[in-house]
C-alpha positions as CSV (number, residue, x, y, z in Angstrom):
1,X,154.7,229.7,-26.2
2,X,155.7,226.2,-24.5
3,X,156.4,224.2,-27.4
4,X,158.5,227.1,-28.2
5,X,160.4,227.4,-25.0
6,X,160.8,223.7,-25.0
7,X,162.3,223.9,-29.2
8,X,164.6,226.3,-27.7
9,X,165.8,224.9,-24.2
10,X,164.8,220.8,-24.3
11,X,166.4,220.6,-20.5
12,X,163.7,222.4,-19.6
13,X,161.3,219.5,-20.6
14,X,163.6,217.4,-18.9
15,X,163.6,219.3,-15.6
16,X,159.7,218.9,-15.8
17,X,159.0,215.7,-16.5
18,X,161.6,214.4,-14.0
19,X,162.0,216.7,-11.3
20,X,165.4,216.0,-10.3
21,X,165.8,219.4,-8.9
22,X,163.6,218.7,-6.4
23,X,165.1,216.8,-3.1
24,X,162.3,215.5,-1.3
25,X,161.8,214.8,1.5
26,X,162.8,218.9,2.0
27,X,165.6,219.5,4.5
28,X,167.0,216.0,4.7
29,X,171.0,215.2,4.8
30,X,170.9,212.0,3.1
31,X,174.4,211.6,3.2
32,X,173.5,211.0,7.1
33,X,171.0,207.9,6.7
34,X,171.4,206.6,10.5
35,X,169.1,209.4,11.1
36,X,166.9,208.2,8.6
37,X,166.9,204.3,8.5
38,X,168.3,202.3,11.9
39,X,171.1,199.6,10.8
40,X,172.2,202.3,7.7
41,X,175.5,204.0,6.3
42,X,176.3,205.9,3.6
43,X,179.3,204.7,1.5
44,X,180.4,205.5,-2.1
45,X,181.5,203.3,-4.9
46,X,183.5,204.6,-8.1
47,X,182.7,202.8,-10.6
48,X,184.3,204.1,-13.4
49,X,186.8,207.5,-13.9
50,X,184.9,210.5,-12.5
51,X,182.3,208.5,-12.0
52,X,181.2,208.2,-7.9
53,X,178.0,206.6,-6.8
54,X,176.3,207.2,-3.5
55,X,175.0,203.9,-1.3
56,X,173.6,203.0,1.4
57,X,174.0,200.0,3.3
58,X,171.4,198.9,5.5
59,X,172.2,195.6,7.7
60,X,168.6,193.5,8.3
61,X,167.0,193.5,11.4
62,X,168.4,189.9,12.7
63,X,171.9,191.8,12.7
64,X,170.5,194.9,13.9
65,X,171.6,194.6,17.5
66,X,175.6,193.4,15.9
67,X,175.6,196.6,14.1
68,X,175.1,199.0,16.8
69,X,177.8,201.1,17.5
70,X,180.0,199.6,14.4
71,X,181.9,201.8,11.9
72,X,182.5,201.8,8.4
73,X,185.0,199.1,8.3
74,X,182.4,196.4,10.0
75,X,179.7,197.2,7.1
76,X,182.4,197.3,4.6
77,X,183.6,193.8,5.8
78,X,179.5,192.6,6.3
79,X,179.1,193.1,2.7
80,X,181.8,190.4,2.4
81,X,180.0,188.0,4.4
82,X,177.9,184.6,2.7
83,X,174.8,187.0,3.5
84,X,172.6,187.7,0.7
85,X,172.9,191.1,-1.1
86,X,169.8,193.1,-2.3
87,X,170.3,195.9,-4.4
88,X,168.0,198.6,-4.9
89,X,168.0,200.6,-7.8
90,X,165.6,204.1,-6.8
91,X,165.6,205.1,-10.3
92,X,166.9,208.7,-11.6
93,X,165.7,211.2,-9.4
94,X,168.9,212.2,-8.2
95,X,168.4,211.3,-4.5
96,X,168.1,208.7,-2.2
């Protein structure tokens, strides 16, 4: 009956083989990453039209002690900086 249900519905296979409804850790906001990660915002990007992607930003460690306290606007302007940039791309699990 599984190749069946999977002829019928193939998001089903999908859901299974990717697990994207699962957000794990369980009972985490990560739209609130300071709890999570020291140094660490959440902003989002759009990068096309009805297209919005979540980031966070995450100062290093040397810059650590400059970033305490600092709001949006100061990691918005740090990305700015001559500093290096490292993106991480977490792949397709639909959470951070």
């Amino acid at each position: 009956s599984v190749p069946f249900l999977v002829r019928l519905f193939p998001s089903v296979l999908t859901k299974f083989v990717y697990l994207n409804f699962l957000a794990f850790p369980f009972f985490v906001d990560f739209r609130r990453p300071e709890l999570l990660v020291n140094n660490t915002i959440n902003l989002y990007l759009t990068t096309e039209p009805g297209v919005t992607v979540g980031i966070w930003h995450t100062v290093p460690g040397s810059r650590g002690a400059e970033a305490q306290g600092k709001d949006q606007r100061w990691y918005e302007e740090a990305l700015a900086d001559a500093h290096p940039v490292i993106i991480y791309l977490h792949g397709n699990g639909g959470t951070r």
